[in-house]
mmJSON file of the N, C-alpha and C atoms, coordinates in Angstrom:
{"data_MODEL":{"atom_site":{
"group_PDB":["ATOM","ATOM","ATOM","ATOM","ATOM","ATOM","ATOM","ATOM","ATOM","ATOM","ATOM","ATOM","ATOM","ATOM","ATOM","ATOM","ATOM","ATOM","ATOM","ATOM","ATOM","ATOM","ATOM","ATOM","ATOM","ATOM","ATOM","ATOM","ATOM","ATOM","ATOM","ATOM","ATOM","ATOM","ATOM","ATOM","ATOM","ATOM","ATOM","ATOM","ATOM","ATOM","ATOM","ATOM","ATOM","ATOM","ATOM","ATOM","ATOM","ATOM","ATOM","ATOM","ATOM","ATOM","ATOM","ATOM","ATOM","ATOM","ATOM","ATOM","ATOM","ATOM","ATOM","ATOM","ATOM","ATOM","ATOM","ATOM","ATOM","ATOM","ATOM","ATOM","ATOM","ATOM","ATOM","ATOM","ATOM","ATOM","ATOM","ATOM","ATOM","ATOM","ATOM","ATOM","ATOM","ATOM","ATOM","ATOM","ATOM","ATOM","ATOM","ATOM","ATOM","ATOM","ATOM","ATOM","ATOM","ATOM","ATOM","ATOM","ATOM","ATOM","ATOM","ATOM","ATOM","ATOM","ATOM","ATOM","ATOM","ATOM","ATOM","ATOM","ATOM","ATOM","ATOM","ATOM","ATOM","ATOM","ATOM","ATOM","ATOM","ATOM","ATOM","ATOM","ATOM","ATOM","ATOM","ATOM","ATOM","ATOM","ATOM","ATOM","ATOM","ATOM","ATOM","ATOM","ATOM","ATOM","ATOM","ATOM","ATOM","ATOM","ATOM","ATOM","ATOM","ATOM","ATOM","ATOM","ATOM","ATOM","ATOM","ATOM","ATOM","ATOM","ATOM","ATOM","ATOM","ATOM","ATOM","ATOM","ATOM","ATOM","ATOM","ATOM","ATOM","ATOM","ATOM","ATOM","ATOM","ATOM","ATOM","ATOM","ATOM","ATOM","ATOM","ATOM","ATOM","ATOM","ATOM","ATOM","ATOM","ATOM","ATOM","ATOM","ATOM","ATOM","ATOM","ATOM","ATOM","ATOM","ATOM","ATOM","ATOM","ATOM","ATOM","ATOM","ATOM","ATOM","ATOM","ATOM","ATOM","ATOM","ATOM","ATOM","ATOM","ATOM","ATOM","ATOM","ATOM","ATOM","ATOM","ATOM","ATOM","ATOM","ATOM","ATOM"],
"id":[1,2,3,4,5,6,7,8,9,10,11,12,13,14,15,16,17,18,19,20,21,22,23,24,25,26,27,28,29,30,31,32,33,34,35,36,37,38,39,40,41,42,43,44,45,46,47,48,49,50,51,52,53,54,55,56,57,58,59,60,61,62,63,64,65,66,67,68,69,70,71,72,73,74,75,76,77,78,79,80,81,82,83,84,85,86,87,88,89,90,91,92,93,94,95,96,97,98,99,100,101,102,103,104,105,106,107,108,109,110,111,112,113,114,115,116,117,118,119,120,121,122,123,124,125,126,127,128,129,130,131,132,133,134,135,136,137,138,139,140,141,142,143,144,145,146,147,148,149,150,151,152,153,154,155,156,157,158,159,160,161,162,163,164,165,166,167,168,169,170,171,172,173,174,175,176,177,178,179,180,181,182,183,184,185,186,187,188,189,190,191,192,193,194,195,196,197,198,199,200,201,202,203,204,205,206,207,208,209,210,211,212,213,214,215,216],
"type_symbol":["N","C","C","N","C","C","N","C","C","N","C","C","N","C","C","N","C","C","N","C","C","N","C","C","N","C","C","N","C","C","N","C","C","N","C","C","N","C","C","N","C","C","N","C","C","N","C","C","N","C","C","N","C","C","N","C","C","N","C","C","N","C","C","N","C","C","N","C","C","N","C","C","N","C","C","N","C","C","N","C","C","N","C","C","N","C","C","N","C","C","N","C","C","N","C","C","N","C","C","N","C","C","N","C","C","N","C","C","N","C","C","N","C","C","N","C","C","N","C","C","N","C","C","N","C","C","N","C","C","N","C","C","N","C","C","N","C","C","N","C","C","N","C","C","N","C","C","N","C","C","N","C","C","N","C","C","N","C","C","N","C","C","N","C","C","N","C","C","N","C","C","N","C","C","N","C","C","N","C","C","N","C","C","N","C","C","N","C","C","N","C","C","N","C","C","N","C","C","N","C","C","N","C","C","N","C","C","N","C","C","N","C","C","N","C","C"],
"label_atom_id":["N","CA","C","N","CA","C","N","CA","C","N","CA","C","N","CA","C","N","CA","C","N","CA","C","N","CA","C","N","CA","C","N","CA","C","N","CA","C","N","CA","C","N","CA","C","N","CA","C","N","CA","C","N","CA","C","N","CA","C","N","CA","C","N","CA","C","N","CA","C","N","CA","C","N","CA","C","N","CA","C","N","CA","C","N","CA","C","N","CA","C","N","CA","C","N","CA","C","N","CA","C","N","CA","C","N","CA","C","N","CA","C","N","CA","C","N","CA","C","N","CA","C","N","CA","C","N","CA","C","N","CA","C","N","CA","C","N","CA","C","N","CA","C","N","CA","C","N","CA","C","N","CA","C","N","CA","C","N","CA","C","N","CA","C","N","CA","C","N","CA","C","N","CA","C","N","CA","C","N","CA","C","N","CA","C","N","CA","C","N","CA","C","N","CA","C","N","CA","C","N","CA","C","N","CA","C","N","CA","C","N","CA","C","N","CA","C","N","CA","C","N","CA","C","N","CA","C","N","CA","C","N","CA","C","N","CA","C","N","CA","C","N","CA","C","N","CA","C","N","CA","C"],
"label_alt_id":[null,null,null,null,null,null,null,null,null,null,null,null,null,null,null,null,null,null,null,null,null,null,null,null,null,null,null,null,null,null,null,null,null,null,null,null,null,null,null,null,null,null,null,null,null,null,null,null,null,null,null,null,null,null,null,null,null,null,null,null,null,null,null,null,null,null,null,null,null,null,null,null,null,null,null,null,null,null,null,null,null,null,null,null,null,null,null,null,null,null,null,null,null,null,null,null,null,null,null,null,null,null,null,null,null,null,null,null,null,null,null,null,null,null,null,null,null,null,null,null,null,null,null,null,null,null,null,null,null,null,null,null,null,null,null,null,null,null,null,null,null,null,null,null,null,null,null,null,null,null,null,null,null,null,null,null,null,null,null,null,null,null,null,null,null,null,null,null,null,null,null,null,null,null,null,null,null,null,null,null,null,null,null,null,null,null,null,null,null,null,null,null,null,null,null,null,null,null,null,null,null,null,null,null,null,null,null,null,null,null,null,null,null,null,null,null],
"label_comp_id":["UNK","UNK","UNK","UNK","UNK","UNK","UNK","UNK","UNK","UNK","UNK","UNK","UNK","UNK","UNK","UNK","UNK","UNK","UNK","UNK","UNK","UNK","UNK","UNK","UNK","UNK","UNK","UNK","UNK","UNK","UNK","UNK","UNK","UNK","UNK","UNK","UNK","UNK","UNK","UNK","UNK","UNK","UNK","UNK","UNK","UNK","UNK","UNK","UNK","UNK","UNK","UNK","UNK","UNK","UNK","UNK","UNK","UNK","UNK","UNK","UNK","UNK","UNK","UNK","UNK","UNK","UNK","UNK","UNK","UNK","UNK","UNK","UNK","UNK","UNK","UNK","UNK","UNK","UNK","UNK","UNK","UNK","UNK","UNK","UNK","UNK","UNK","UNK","UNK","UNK","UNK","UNK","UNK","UNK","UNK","UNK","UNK","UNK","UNK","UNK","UNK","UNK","UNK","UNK","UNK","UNK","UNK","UNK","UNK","UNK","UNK","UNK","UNK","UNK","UNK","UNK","UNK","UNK","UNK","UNK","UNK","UNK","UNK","UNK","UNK","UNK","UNK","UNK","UNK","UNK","UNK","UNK","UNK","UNK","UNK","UNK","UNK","UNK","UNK","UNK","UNK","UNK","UNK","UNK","UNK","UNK","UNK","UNK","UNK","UNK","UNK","UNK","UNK","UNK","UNK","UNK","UNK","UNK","UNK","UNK","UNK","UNK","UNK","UNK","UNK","UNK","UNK","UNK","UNK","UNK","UNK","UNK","UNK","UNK","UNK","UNK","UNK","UNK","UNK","UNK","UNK","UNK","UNK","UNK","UNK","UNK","UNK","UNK","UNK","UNK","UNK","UNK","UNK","UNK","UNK","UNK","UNK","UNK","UNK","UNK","UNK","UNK","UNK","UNK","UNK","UNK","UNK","UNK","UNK","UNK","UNK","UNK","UNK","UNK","UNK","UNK"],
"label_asym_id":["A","A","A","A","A","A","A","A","A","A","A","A","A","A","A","A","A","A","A","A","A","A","A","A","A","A","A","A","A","A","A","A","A","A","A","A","A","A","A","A","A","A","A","A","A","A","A","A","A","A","A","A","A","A","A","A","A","A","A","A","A","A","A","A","A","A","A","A","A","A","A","A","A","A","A","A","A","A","A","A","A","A","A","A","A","A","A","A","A","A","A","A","A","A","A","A","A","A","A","A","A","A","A","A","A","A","A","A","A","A","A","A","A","A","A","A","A","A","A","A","A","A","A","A","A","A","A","A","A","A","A","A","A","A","A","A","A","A","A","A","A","A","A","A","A","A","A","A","A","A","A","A","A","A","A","A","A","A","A","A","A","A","A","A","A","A","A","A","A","A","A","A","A","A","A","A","A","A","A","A","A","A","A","A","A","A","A","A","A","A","A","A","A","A","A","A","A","A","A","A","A","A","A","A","A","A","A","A","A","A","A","A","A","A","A","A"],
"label_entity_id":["1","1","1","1","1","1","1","1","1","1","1","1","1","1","1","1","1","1","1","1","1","1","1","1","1","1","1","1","1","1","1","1","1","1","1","1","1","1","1","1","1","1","1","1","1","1","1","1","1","1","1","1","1","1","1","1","1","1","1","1","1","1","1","1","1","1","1","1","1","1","1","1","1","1","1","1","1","1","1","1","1","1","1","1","1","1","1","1","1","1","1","1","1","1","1","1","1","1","1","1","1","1","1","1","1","1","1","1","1","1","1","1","1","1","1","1","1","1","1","1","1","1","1","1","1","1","1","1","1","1","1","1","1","1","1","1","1","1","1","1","1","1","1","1","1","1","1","1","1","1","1","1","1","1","1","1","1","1","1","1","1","1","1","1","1","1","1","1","1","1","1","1","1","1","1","1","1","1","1","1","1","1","1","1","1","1","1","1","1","1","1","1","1","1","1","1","1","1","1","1","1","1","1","1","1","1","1","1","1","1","1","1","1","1","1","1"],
"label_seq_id":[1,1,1,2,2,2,3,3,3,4,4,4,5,5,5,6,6,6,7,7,7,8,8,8,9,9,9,10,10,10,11,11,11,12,12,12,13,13,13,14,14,14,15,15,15,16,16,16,17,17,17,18,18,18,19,19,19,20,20,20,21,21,21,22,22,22,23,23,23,24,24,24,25,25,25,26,26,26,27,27,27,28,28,28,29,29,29,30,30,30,31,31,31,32,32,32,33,33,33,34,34,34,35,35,35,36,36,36,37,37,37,38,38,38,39,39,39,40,40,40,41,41,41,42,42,42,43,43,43,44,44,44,45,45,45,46,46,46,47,47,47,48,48,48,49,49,49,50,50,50,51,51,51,52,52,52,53,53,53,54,54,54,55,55,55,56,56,56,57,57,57,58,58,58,59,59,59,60,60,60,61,61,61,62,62,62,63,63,63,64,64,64,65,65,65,66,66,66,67,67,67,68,68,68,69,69,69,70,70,70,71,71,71,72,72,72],
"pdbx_PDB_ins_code":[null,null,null,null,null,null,null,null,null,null,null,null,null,null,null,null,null,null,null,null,null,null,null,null,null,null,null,null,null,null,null,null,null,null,null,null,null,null,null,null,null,null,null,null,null,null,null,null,null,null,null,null,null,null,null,null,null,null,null,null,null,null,null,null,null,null,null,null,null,null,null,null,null,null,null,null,null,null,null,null,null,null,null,null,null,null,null,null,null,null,null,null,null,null,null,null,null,null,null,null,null,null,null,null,null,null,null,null,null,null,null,null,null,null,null,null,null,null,null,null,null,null,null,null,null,null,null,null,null,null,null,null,null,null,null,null,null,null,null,null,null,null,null,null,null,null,null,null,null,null,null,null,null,null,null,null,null,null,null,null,null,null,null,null,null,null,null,null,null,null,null,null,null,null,null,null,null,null,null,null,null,null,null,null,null,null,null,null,null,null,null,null,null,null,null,null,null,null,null,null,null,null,null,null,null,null,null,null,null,null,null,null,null,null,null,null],
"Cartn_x":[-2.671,-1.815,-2.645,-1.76,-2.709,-2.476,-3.274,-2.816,-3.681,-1.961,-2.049,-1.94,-2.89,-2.903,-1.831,-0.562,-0.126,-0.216,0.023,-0.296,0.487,-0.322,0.638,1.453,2.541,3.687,2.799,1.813,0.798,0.442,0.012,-0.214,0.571,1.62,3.381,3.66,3.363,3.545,2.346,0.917,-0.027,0.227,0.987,1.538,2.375,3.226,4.55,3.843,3.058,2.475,1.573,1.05,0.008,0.772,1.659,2.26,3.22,3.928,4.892,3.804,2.434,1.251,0.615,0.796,0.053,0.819,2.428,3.44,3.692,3.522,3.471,2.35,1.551,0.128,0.35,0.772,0.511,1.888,2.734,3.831,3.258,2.287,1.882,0.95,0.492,-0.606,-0.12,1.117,1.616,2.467,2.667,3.349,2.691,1.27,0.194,0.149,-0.127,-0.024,1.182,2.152,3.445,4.379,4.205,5.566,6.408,7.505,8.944,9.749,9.477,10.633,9.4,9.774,9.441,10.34,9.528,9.849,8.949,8.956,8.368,7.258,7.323,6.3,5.43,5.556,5.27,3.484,3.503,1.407,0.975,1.897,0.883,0.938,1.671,1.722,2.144,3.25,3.294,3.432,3.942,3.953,2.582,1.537,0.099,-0.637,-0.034,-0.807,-0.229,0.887,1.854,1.801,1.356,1.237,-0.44,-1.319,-2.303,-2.696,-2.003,-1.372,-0.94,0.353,0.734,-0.078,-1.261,-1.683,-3.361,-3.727,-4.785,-4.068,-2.759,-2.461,-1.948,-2.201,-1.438,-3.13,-3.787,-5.057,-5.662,-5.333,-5.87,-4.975,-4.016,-3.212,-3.603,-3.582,-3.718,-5.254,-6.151,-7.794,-8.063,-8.126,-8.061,-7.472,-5.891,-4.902,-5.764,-6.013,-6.961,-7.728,-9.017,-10.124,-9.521,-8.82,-8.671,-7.873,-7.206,-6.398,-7.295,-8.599,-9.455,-10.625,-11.081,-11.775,-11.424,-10.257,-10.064,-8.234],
"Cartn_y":[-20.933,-20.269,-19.579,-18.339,-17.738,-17.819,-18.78,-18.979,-17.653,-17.194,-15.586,-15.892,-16.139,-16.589,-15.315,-16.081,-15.135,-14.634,-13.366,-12.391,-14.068,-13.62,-14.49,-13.135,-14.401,-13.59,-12.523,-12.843,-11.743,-10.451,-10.612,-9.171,-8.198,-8.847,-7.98,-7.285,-7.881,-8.033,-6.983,-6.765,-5.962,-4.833,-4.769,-3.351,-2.545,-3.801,-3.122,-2.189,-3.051,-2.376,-1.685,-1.52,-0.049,0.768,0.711,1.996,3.072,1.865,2.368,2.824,2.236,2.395,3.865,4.272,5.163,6.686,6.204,7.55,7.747,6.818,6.674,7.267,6.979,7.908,9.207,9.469,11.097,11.609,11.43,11.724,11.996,11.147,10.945,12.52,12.58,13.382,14.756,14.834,16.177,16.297,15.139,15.914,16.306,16.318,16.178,17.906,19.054,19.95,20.477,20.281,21.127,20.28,19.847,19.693,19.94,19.194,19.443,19.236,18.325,17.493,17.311,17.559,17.55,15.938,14.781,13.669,13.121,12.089,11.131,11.005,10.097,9.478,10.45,12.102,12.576,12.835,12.814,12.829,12.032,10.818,9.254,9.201,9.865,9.988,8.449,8.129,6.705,6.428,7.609,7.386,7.136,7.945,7.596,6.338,5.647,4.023,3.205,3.621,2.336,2.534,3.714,3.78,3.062,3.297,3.162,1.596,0.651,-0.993,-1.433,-0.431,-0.946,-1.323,-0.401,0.284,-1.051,-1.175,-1.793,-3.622,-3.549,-5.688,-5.497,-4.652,-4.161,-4.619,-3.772,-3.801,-4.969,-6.064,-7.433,-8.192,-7.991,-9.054,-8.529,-7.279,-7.051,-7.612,-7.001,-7.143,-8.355,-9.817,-11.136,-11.617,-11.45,-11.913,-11.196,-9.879,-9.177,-10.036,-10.288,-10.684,-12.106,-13.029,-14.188,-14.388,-13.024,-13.259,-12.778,-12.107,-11.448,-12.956,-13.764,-15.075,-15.996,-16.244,-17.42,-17.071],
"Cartn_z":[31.103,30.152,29.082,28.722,27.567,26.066,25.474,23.988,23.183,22.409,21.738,20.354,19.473,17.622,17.303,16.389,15.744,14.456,13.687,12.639,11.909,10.676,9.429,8.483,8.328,7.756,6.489,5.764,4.724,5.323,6.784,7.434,7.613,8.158,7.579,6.056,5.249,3.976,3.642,3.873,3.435,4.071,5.57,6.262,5.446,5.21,3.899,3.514,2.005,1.306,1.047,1.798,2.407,2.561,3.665,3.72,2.623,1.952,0.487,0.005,-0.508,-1.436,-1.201,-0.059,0.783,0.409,0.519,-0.126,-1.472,-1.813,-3.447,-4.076,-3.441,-3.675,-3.439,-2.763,-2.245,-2.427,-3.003,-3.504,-5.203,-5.475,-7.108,-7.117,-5.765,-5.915,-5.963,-5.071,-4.927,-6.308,-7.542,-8.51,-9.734,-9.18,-10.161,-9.632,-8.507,-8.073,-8.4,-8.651,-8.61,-9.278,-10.747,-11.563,-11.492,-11.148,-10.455,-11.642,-12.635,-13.483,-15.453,-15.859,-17.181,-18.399,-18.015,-18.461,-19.623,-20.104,-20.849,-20.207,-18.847,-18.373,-16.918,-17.442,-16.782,-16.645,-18.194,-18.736,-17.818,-17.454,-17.248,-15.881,-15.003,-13.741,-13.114,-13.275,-12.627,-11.247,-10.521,-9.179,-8.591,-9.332,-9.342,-9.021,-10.375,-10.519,-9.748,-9.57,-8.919,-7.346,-7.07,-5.337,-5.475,-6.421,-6.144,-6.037,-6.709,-7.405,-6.14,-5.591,-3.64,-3.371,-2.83,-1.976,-2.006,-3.476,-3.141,-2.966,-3.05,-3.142,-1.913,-1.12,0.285,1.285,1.036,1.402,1.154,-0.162,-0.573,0.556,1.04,1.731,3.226,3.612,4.854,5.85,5.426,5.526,5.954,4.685,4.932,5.908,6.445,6.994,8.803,8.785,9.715,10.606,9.914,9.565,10.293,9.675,10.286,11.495,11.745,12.972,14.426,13.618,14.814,15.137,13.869,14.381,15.422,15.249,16.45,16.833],
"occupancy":[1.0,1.0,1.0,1.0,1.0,1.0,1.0,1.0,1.0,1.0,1.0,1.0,1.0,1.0,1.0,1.0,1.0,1.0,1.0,1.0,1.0,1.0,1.0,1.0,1.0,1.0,1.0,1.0,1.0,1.0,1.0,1.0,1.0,1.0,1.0,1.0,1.0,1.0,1.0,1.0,1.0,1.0,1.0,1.0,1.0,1.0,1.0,1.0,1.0,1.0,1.0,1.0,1.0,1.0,1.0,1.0,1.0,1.0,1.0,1.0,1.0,1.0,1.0,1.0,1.0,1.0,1.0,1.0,1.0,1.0,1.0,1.0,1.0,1.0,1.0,1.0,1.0,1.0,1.0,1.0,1.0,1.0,1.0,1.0,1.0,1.0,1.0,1.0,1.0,1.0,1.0,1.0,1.0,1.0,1.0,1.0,1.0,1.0,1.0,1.0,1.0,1.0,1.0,1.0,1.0,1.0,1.0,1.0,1.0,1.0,1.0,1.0,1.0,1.0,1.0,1.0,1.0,1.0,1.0,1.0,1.0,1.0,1.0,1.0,1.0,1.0,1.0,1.0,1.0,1.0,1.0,1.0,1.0,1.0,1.0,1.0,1.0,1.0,1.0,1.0,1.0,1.0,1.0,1.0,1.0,1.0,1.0,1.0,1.0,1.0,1.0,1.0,1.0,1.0,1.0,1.0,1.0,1.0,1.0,1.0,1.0,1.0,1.0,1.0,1.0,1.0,1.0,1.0,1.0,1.0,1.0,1.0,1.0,1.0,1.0,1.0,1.0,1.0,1.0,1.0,1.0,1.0,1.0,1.0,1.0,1.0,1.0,1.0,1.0,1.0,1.0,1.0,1.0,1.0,1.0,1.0,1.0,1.0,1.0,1.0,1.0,1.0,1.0,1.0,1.0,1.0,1.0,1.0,1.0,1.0,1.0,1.0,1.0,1.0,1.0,1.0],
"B_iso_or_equiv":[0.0,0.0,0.0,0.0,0.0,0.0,0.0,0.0,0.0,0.0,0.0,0.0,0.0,0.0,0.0,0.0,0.0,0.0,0.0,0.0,0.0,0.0,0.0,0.0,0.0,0.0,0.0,0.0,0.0,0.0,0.0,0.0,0.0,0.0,0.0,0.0,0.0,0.0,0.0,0.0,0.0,0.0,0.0,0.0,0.0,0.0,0.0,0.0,0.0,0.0,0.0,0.0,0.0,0.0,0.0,0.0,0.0,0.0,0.0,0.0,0.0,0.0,0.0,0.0,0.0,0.0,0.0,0.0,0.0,0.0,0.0,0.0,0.0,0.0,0.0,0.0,0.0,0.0,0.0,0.0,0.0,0.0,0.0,0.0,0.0,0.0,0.0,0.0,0.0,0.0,0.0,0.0,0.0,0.0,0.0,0.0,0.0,0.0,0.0,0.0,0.0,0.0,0.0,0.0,0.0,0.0,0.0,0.0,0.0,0.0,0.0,0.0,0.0,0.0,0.0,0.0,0.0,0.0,0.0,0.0,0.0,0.0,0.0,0.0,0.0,0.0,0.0,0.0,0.0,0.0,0.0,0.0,0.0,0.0,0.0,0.0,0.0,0.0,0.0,0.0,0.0,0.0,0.0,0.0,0.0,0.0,0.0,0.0,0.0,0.0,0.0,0.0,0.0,0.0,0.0,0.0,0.0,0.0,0.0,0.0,0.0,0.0,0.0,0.0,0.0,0.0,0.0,0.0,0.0,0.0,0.0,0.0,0.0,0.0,0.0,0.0,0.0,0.0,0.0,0.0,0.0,0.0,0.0,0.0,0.0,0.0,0.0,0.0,0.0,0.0,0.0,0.0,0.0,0.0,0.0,0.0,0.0,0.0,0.0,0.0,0.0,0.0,0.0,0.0,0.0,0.0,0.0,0.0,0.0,0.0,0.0,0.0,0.0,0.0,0.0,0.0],
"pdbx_formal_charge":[null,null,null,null,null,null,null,null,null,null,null,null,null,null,null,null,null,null,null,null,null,null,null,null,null,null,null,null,null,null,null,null,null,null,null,null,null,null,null,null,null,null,null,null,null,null,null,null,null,null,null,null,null,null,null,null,null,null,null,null,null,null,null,null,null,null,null,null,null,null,null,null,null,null,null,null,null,null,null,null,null,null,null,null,null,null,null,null,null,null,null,null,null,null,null,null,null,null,null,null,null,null,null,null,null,null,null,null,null,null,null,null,null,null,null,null,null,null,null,null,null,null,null,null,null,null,null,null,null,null,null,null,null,null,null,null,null,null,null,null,null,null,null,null,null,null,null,null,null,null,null,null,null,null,null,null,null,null,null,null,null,null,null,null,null,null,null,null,null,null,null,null,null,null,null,null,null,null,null,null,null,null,null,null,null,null,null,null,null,null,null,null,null,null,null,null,null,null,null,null,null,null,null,null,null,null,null,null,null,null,null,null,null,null,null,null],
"auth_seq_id":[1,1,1,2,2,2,3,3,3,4,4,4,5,5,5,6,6,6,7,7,7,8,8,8,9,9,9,10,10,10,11,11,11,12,12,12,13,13,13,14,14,14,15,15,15,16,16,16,17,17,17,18,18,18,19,19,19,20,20,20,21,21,21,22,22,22,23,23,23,24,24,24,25,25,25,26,26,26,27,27,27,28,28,28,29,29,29,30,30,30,31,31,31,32,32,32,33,33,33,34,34,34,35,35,35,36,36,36,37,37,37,38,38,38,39,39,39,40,40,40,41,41,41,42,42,42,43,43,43,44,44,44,45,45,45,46,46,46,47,47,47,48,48,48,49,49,49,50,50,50,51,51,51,52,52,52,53,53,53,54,54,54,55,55,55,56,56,56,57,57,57,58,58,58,59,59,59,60,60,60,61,61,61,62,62,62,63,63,63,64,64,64,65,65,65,66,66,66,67,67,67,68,68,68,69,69,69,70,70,70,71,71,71,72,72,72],
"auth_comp_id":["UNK","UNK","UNK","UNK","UNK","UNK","UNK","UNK","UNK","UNK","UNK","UNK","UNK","UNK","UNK","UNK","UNK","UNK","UNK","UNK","UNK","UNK","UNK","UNK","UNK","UNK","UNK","UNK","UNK","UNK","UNK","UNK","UNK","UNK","UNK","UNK","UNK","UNK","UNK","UNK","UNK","UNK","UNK","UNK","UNK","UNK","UNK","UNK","UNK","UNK","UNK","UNK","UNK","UNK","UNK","UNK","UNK","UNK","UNK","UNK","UNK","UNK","UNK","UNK","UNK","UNK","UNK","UNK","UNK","UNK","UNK","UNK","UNK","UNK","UNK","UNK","UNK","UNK","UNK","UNK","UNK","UNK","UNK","UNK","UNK","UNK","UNK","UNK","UNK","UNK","UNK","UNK","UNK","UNK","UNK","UNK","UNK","UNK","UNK","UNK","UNK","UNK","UNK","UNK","UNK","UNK","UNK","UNK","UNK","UNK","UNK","UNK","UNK","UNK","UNK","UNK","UNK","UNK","UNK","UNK","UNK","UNK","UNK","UNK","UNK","UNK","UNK","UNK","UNK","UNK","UNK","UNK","UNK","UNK","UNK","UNK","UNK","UNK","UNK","UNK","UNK","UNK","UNK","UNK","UNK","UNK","UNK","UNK","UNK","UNK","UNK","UNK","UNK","UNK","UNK","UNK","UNK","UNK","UNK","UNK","UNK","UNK","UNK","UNK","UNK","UNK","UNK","UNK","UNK","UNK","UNK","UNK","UNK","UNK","UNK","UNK","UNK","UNK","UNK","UNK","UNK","UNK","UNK","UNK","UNK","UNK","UNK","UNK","UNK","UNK","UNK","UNK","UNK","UNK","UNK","UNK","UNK","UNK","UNK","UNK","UNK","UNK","UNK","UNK","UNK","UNK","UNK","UNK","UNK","UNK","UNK","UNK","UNK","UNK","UNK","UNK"],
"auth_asym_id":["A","A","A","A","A","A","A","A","A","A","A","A","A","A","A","A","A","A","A","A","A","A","A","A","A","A","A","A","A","A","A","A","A","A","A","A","A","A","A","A","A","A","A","A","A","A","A","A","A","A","A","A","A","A","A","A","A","A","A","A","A","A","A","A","A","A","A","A","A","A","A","A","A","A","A","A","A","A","A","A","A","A","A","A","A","A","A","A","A","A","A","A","A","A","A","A","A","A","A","A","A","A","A","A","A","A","A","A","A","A","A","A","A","A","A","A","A","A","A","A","A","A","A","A","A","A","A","A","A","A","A","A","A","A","A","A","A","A","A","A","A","A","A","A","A","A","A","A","A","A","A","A","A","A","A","A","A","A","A","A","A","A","A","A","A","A","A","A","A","A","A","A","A","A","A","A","A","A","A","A","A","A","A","A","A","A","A","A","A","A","A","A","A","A","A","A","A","A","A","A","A","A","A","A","A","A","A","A","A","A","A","A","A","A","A","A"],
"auth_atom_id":["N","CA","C","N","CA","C","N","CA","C","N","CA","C","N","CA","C","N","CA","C","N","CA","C","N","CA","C","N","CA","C","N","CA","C","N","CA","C","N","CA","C","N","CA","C","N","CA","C","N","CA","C","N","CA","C","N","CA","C","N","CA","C","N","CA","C","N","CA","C","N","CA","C","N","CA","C","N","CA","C","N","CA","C","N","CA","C","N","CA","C","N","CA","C","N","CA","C","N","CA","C","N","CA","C","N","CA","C","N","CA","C","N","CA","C","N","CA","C","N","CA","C","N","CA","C","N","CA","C","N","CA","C","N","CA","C","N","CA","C","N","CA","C","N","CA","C","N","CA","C","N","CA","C","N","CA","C","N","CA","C","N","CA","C","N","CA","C","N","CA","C","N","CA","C","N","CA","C","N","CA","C","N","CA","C","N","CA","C","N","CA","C","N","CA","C","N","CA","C","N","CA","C","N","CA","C","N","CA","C","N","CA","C","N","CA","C","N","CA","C","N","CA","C","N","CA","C","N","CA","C","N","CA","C","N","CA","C","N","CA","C","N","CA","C","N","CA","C","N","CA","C"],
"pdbx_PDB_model_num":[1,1,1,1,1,1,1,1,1,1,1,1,1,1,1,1,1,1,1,1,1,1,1,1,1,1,1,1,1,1,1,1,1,1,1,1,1,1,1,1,1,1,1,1,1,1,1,1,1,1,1,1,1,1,1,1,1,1,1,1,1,1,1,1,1,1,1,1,1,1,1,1,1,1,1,1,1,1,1,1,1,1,1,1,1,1,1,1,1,1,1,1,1,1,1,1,1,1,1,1,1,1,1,1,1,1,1,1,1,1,1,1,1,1,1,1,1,1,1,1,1,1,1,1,1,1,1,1,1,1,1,1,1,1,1,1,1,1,1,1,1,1,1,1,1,1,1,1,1,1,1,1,1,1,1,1,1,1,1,1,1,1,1,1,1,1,1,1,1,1,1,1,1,1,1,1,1,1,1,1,1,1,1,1,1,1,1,1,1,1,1,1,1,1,1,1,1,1,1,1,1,1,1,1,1,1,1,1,1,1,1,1,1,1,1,1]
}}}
């Protein structure tokens, strides 16, 4: 029989958030090119930080969870 190690529920969870992290980013990036909307929190670019915040606790959960599902 073939014993198949499964993903831990975190690798799911770092896919999530990579991928939201990933559009959020480049959604941040394209409104940094072409101002659509004139707001408060437009200087600070939040779609920016916050795809970028996904994107790296996405990458902290994914990698590790990786990494140990490729050892044994």
């Amino acid at each position: 029989m073939s014993s198949s190690k499964m993903y831990s529920i975190w690798f799911f969870v770092g896919v999530m958030l990579t991928i939201l992290g990933l559009i959020i980013v480049s959604m941040g990036v394209y409104y940094i090119f072409s101002p659509e909307t004139h707001t408060r929190l437009a200087s600070l670019n939040p779609s920016l930080w916050w795809g970028a915040i996904m994107l790296t606790a996405g990458l902290l959960f994914l990698i590790p969870s990786w990494i140990e599902h490729r050892k044994g």
